[in-house]
BADODO-449659 format. One record per residue: residue in three letters; chain; x, y, z of N, C-alpha, C in turn. Coordinates in steps of 0.001 Angstrom, whole numbers. Atoms other than C-alpha are relative to their C-alpha. Layout:
# BADODO-449659
@residu ALA	chaine A	n.xx X	n.yy Y	n.zz Z	ca.xx X	ca.yy Y	ca.zz Z	c.xx X	c.yy Y	c.zz Z
...
This chain:
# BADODO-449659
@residu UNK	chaine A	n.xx -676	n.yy -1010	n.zz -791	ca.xx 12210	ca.yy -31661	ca.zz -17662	c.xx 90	c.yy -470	c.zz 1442
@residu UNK	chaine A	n.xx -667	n.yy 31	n.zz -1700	ca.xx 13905	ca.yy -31960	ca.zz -14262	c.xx -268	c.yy 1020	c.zz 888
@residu UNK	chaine A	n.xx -111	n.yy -1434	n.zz -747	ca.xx 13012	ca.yy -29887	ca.zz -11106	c.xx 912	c.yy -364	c.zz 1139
@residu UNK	chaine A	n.xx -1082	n.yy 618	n.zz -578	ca.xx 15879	ca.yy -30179	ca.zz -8542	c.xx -274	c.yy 243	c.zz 1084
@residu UNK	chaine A	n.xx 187	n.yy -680	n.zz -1238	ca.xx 14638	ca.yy -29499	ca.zz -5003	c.xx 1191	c.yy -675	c.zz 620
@residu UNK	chaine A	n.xx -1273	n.yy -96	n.zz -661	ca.xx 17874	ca.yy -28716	ca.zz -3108	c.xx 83	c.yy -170	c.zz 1356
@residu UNK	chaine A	n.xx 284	n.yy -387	n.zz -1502	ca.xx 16633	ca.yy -28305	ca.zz 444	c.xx -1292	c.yy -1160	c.zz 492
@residu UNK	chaine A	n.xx 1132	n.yy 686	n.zz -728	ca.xx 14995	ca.yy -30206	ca.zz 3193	c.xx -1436	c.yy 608	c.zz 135
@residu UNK	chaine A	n.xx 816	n.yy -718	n.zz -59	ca.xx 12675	ca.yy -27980	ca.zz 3983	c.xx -1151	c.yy -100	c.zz -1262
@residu UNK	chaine A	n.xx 668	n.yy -24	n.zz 1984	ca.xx 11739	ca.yy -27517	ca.zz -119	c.xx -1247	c.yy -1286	c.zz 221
@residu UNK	chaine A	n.xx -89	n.yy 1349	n.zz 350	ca.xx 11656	ca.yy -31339	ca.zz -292	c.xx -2066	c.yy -376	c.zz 1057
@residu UNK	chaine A	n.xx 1089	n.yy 106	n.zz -826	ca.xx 9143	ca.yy -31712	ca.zz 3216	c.xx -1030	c.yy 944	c.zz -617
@residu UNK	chaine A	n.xx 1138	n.yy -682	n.zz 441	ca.xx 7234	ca.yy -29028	ca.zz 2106	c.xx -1071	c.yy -578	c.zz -1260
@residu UNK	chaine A	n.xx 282	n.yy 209	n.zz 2158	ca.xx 6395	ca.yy -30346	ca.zz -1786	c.xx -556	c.yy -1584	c.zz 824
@residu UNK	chaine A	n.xx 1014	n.yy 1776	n.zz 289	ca.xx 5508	ca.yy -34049	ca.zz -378	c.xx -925	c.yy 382	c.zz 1570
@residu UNK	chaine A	n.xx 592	n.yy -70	n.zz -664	ca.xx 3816	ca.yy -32749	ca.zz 2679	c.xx -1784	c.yy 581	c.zz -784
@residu UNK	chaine A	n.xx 814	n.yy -327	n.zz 461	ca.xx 1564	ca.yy -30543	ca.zz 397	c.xx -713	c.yy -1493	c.zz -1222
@residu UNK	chaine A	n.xx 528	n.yy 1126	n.zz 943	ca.xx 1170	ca.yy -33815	ca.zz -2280	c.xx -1059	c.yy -1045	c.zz 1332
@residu UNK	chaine A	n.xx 893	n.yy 707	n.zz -1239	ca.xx 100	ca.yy -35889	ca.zz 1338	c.xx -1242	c.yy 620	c.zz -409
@residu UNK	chaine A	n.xx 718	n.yy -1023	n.zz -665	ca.xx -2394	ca.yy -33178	ca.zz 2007	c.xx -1039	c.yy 67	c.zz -1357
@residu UNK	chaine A	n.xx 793	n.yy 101	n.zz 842	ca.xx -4010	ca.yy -32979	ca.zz -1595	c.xx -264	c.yy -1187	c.zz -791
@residu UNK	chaine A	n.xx 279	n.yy 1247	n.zz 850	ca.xx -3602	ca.yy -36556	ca.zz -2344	c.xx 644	c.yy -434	c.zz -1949
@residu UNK	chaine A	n.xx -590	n.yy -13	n.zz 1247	ca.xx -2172	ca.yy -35206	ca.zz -5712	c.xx 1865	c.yy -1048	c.zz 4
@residu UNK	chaine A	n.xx -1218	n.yy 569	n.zz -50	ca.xx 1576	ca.yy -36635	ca.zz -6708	c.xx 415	c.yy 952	c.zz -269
@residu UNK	chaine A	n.xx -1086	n.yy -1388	n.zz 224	ca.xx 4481	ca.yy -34108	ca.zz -6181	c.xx -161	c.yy 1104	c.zz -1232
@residu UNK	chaine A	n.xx 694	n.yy -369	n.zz 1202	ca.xx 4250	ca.yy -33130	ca.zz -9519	c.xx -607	c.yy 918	c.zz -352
@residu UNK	chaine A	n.xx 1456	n.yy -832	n.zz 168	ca.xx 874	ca.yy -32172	ca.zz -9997	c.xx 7	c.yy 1391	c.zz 1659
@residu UNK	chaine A	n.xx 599	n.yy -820	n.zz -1211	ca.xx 707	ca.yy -30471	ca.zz -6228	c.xx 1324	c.yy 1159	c.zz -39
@residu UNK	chaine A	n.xx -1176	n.yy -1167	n.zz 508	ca.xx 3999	ca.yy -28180	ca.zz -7341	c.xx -484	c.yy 572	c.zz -529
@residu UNK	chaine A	n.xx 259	n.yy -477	n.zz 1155	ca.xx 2954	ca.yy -27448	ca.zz -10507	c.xx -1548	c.yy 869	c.zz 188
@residu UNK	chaine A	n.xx 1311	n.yy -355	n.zz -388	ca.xx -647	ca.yy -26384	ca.zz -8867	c.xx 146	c.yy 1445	c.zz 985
@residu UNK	chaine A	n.xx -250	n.yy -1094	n.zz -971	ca.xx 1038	ca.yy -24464	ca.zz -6077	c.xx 735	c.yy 1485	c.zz -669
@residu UNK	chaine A	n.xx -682	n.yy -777	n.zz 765	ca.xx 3497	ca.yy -22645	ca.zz -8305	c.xx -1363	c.yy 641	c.zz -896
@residu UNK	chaine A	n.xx 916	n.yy -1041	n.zz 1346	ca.xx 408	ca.yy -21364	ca.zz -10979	c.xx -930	c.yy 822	c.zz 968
@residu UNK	chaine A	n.xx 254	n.yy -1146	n.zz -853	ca.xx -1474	ca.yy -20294	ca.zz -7935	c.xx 580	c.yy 983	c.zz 893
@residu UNK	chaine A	n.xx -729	n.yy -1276	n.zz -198	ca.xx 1301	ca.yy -18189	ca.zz -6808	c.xx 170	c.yy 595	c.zz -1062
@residu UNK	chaine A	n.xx -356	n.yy -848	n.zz 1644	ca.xx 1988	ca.yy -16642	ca.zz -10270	c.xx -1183	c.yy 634	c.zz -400
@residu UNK	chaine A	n.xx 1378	n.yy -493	n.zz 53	ca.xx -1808	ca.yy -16220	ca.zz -10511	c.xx -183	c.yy 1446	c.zz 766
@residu UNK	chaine A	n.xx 350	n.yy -906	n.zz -1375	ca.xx -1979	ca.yy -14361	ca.zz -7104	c.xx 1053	c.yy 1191	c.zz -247
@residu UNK	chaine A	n.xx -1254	n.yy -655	n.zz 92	ca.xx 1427	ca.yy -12519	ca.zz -7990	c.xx -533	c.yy 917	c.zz -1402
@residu UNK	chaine A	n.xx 627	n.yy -638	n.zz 1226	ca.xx -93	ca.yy -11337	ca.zz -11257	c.xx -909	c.yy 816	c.zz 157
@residu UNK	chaine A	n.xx 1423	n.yy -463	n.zz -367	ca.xx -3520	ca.yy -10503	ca.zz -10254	c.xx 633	c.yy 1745	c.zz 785
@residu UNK	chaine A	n.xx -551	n.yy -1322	n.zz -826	ca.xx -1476	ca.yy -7923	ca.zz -7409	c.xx 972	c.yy 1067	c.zz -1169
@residu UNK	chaine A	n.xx -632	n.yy -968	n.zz 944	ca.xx 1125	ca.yy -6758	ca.zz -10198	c.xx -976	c.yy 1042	c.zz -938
@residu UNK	chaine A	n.xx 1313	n.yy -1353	n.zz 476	ca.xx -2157	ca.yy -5041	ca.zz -12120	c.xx -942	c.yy 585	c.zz 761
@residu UNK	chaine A	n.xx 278	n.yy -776	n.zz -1109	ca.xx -3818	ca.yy -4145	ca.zz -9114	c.xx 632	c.yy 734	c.zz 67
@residu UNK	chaine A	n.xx -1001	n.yy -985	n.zz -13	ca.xx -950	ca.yy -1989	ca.zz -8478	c.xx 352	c.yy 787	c.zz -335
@residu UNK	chaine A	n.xx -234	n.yy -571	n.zz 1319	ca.xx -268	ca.yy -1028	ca.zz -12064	c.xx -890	c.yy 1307	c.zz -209
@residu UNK	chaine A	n.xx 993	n.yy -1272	n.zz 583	ca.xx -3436	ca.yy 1370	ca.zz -12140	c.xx -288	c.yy 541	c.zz 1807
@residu UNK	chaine A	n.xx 125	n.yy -614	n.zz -855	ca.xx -3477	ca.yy 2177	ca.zz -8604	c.xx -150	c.yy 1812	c.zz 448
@residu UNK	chaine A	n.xx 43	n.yy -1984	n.zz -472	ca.xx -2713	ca.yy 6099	ca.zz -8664	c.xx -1073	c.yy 31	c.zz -1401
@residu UNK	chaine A	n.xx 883	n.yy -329	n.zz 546	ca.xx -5157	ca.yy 6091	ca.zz -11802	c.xx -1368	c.yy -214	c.zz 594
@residu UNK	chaine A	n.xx 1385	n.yy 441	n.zz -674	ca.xx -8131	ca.yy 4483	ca.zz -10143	c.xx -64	c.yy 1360	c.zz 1221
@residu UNK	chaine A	n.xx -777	n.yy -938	n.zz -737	ca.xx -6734	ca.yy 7127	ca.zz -7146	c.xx -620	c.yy 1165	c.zz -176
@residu UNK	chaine A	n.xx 148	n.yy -1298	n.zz 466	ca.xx -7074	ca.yy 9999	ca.zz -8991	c.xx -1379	c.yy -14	c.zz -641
@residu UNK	chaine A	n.xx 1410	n.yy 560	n.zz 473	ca.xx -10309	ca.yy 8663	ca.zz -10694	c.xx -1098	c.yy 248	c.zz 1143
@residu UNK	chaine A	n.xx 852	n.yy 104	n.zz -1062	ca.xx -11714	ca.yy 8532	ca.zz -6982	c.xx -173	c.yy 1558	c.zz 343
@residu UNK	chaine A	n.xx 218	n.yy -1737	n.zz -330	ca.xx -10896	ca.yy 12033	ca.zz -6323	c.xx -548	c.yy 633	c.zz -914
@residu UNK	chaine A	n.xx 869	n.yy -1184	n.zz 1393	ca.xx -12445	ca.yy 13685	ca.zz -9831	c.xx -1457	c.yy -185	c.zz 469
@residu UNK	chaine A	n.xx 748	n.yy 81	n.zz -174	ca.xx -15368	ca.yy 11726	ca.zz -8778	c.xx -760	c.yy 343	c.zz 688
@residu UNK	chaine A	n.xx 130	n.yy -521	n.zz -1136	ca.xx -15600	ca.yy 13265	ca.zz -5471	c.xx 431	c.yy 1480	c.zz 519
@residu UNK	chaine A	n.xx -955	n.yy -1299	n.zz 16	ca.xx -13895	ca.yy 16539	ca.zz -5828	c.xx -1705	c.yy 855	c.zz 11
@residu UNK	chaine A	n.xx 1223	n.yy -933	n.zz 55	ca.xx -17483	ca.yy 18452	ca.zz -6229	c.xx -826	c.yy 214	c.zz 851
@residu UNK	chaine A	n.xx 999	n.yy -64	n.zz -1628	ca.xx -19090	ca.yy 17165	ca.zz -2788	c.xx 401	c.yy 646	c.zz 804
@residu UNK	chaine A	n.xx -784	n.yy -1006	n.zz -1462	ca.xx -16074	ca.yy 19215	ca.zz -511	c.xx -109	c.yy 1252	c.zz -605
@residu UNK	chaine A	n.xx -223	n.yy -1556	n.zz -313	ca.xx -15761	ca.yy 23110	ca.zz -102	c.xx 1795	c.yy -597	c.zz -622
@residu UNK	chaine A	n.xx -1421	n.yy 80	n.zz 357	ca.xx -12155	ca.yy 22816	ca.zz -1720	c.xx 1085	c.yy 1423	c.zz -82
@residu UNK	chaine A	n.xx -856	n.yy -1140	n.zz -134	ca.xx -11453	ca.yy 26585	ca.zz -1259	c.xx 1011	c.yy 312	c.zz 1680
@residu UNK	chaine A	n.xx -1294	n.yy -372	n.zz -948	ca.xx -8174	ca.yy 28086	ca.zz 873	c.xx -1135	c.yy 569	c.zz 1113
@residu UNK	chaine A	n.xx 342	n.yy -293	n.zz -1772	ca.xx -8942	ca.yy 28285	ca.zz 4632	c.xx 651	c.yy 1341	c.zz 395
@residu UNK	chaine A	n.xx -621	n.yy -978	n.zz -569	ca.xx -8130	ca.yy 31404	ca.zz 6326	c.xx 626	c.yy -839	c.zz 1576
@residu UNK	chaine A	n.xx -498	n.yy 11	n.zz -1180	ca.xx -5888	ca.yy 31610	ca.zz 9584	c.xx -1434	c.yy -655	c.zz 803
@residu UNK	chaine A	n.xx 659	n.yy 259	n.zz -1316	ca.xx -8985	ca.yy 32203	ca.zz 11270	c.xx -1108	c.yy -888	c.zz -234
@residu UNK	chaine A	n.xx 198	n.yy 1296	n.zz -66	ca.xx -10790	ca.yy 29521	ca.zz 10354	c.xx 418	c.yy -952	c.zz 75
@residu UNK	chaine A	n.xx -1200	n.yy 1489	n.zz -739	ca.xx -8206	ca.yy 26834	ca.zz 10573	c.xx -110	c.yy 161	c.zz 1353
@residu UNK	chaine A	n.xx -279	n.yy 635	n.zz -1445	ca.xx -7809	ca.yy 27889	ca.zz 14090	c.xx -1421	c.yy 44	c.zz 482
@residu UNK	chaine A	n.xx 1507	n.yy -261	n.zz -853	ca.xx -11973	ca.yy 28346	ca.zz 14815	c.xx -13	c.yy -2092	c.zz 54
@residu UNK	chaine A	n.xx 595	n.yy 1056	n.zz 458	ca.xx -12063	ca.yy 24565	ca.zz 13204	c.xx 1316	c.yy -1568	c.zz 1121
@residu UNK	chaine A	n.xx -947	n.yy 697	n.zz -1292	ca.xx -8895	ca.yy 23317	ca.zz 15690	c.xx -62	c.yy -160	c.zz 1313
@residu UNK	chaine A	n.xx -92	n.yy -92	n.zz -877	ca.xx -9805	ca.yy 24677	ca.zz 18440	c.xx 1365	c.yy 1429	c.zz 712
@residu UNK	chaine A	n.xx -486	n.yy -889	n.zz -724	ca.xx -7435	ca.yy 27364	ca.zz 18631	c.xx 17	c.yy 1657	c.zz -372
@residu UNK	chaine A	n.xx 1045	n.yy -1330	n.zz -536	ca.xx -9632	ca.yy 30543	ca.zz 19504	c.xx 639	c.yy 807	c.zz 1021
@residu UNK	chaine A	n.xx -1108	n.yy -881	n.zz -1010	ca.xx -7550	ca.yy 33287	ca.zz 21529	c.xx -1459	c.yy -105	c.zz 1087
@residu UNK	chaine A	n.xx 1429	n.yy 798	n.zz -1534	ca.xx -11255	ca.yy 31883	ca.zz 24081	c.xx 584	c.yy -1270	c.zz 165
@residu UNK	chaine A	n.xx -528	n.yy 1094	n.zz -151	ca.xx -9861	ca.yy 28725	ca.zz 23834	c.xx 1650	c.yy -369	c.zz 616
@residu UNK	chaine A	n.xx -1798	n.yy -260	n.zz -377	ca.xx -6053	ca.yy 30072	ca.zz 24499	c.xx 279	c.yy 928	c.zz 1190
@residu UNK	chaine A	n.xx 217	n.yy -643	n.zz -1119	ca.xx -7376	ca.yy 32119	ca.zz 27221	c.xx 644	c.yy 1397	c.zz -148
@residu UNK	chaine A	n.xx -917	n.yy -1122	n.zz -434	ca.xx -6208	ca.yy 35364	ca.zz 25678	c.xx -1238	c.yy 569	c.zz -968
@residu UNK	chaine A	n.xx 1072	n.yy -564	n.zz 864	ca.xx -8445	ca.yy 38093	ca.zz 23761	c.xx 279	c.yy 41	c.zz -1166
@residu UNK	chaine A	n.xx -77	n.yy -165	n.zz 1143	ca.xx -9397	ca.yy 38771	ca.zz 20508	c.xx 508	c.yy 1492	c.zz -119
């Protein structure tokens, strides 16, 4: 099989990296390419279960918070905004 590098750039890159590992083109392609596909893989299933793991974190943790509805007047005691704090009365 034939690989056709089209570009300078490509070309410098592929024998700069063979320099650099001593490997021959070749091998230092064929090395670079499986550890991108590796790394590219590895992230595609990372990803894949992301909102499960997610939601997994929250079941696990859902029992340590107060998770009940806030009133007005606690939202504003817990903001800071206290008709003492707004300079007007209760």
């Amino acid at each position: 099989m034939a690989l056709s590098i089209k570009t300078e750039e490509a070309d410098r890159l592929a024998r700069e990296l063979a320099r650099l590992t001593g490997e021959t083109m070749t091998d230092a392609i064929t090395k670079a390419m499986s550890e991108r596909l590796e790394r590219l893989r590895a992230e595609r299933e990372t990803n894949a279960d992301y909102a499960e793991r997610m939601k997994a974190f929250v079941r696990d943790r859902a029992d340590r918070y107060d998770r009940r509805p806030v009133s007005k007047d606690e939202w504003d005691d817990a903001v800071g905004d206290t008709p003492e704090m707004l300079g007007l009365a209760r």
